[in-house]
Structure formats: C-alpha cells, structure tokens
C-alpha positions as CSV (number, residue, x, y, z in Angstrom):
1,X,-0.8,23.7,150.8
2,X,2.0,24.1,148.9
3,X,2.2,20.4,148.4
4,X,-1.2,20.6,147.5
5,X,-1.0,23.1,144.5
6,X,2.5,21.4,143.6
7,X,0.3,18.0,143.2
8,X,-2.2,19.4,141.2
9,X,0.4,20.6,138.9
10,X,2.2,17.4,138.8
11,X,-1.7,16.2,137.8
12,X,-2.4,19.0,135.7
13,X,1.2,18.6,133.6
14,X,0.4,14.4,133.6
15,X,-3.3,15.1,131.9
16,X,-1.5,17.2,129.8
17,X,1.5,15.3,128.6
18,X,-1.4,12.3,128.6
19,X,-3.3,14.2,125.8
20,X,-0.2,15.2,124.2
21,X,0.6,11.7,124.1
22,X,-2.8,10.5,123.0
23,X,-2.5,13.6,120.3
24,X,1.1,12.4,118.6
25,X,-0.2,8.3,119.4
26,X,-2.9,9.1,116.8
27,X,-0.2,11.2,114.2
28,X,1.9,8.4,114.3
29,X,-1.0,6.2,113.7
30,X,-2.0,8.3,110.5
31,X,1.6,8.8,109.5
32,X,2.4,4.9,109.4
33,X,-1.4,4.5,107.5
34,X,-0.1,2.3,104.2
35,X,-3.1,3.8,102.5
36,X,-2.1,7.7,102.6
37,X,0.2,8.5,105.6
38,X,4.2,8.3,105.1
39,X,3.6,4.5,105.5
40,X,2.5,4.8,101.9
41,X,5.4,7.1,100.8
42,X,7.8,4.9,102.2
43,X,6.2,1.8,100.9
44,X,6.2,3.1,97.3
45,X,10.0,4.2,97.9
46,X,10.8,0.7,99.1
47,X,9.0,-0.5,95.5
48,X,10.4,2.0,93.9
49,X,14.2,1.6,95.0
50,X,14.2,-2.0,94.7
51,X,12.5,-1.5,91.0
52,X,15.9,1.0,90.8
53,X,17.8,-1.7,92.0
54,X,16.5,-4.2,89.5
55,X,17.1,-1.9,86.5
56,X,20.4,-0.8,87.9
57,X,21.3,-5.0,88.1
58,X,19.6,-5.8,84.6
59,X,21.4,-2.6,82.9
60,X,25.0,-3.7,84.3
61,X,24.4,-7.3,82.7
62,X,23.4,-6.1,79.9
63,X,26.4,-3.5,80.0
64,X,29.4,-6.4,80.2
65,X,27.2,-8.1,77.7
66,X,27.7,-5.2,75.0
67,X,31.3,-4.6,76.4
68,X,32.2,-8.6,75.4
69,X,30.6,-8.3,72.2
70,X,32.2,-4.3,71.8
71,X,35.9,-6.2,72.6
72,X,35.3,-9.3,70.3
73,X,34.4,-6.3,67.5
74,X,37.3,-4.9,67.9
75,X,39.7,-7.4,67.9
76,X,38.0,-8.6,64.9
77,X,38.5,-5.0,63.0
78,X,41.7,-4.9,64.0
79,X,42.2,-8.5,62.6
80,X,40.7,-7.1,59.6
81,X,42.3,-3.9,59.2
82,X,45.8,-6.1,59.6
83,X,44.8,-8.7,56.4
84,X,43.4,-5.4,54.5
85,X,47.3,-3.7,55.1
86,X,48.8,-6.9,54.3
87,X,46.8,-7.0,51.4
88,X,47.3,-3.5,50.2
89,X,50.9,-4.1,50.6
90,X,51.1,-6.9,48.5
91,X,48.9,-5.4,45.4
92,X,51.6,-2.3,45.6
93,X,54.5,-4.9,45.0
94,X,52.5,-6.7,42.6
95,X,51.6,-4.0,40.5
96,X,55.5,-2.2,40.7
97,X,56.4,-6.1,39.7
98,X,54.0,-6.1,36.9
99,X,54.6,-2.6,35.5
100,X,58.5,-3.7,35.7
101,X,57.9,-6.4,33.4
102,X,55.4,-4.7,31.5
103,X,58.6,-1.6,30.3
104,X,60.8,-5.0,30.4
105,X,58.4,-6.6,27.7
106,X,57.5,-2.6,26.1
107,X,61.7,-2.3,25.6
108,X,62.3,-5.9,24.4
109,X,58.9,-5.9,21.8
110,X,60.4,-2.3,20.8
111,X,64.3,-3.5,19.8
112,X,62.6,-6.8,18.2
113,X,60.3,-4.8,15.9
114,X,63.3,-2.3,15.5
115,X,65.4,-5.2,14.6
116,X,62.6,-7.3,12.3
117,X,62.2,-3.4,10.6
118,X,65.9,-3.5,9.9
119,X,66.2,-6.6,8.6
120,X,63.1,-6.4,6.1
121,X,64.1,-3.1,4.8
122,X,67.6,-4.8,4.0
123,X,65.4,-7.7,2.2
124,X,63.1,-5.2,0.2
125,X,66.4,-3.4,-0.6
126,X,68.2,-6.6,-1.7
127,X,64.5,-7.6,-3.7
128,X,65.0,-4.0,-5.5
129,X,68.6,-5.0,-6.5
130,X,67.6,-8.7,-7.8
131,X,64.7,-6.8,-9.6
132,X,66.7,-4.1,-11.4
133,X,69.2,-7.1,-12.4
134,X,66.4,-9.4,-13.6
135,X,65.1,-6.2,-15.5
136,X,68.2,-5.4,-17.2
137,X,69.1,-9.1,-18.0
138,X,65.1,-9.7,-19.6
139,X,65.1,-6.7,-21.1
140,X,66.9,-7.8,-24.4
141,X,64.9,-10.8,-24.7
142,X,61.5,-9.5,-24.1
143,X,62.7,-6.8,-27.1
144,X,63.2,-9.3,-29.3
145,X,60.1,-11.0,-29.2
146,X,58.0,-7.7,-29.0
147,X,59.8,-7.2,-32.6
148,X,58.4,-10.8,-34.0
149,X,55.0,-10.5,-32.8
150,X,52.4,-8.9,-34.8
151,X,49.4,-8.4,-32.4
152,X,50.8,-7.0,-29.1
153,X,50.3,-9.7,-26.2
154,X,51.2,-9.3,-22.5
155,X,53.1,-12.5,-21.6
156,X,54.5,-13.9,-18.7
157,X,57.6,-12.1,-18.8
158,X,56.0,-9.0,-20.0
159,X,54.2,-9.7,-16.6
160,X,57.2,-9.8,-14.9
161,X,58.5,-7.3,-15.9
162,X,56.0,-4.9,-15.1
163,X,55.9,-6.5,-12.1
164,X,59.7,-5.6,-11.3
165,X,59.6,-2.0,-12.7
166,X,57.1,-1.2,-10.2
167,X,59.2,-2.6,-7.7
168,X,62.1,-0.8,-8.4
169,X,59.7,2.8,-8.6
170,X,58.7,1.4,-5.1
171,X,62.1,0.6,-3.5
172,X,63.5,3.8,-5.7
173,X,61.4,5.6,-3.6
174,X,62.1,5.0,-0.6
C-alpha cells in the first residue's frame, strides 16, 4: 500500500503539474498574442527602436553635414577677419602718411604765403616811395598849369596825382 498511495501521488502531482502546464501553455500563448499580449509590446519596441535607430543614423549625417559646412565657415571668417586686419592696418599707414604730407604741404603753403606777403609788402612800400617821388616831381608842373587855366579841369595828371596821394595816405598808413 504504500506503493499504492505513493503512485497516486506521483498521479496526483503529474495531473497537477499537467494543468499547471496547460495553465502557463495558454499565458504564454496570450503573452506572445501580436494583437495585445507582450508580442505586441515587443513588436512596437522592435518598430520603435529601429525608428530610433533611423533618426539616430539620419541625425549623425546630417550632424558631419553641418560640422563640414560649420569648419568651411570658419576658415572663411578667419580668412576674412585676416584681409579686414590687413586692411585696417594699411588705412592706419595711409592715413598717418597722408596727414604727414598734409602738415608737410600746411608748413610749406604757410612759409610761401609768408614769403609772397613779404615780398608784396616790400613792392607796395617801394610803389609808395615811386608815388611820393612822382608827386613831388609833378607837383610844380601841375601848379603851373592850374595857374593858366581859367575853368578848373581835372586832367590826366591831375588824375594822377590824386591817384598817388591816396596811395601814399594808404601806404602812410600802414
């Protein structure tokens, strides 16, 4: 007997583990359903990660793309920013060059119009001495002719000398 009641529960634990079985069989069965189980879930994750993986592949292209154009920038800016030194160095000598010759020109112009200033206010000074000798040498012979005229009568040395008298007030006063 005791083999007996030790078969029946080896039969009893084999029906068991048989449903227990059949029970997880059908779990398993739901669980790898595509329409709502984790058959689903994992099918969406495999869409889903190779989806991932697509954008992750596409972004990385596009990525070097912007890093080859971000490097050709630069070198182009720094290309740039090289001519605009150059350039900014060269107007700076320019313009110290062209203000040099601007006083140069400014300190020359000055000594000539000193110089051209000298020399006419020797002329005008010389003019008033020629004027005060012509004066004094006309003056006797415009007298006498004043004295035989009967209607008074501005001639051309009475001209003249009118002319020099106010050149000598001028030069006088100076």
């Amino acid at each position: 007997m005791t083999t007996a009641i030790a078969d029946i529960a080896i039969a009893l634990t084999s029906f068991a583990a048989c449903v227990y079985c059949y029970v997880l069989g059908r779990r398993l069965k739901s669980l790898q359903n595509t329409k709502d189980g984790i058959g689903a879930a994992v099918l969406a994750f495999t869409k889903s990660a190779d989806a991932m993986s697509e954008t992750t592949k596409q972004t990385g292209e596009q990525a070097q793309i912007i890093a080859k154009r971000l490097t050709n920038l630069l070198a182009e800016a720094e290309q740039t920013c090289a001519r605009v030194e150059d350039l900014t160095l060269d107007m700076g000598r320019r313009h110290k060059r062209a203000a040099n010759e601007v006083t140069e020109k400014q300190a020359a112009l000055e000594e000539n119009m000193q110089k051209t200033l000298k020399d006419y206010h020797s002329q005008i000074i010389a003019l008033g001495t020629v004027a005060k000798e012509l004066k004094t040498a006309l003056k006797p012979q415009i007298t006498k002719k004043a004295a035989f005229r009967e209607t008074p009568r501005t001639s051309a040395s009475d001209k003249l000398l009118q002319s020099l008298t106010s050149i000598d007030k001028k030069v006088g006063s100076k």
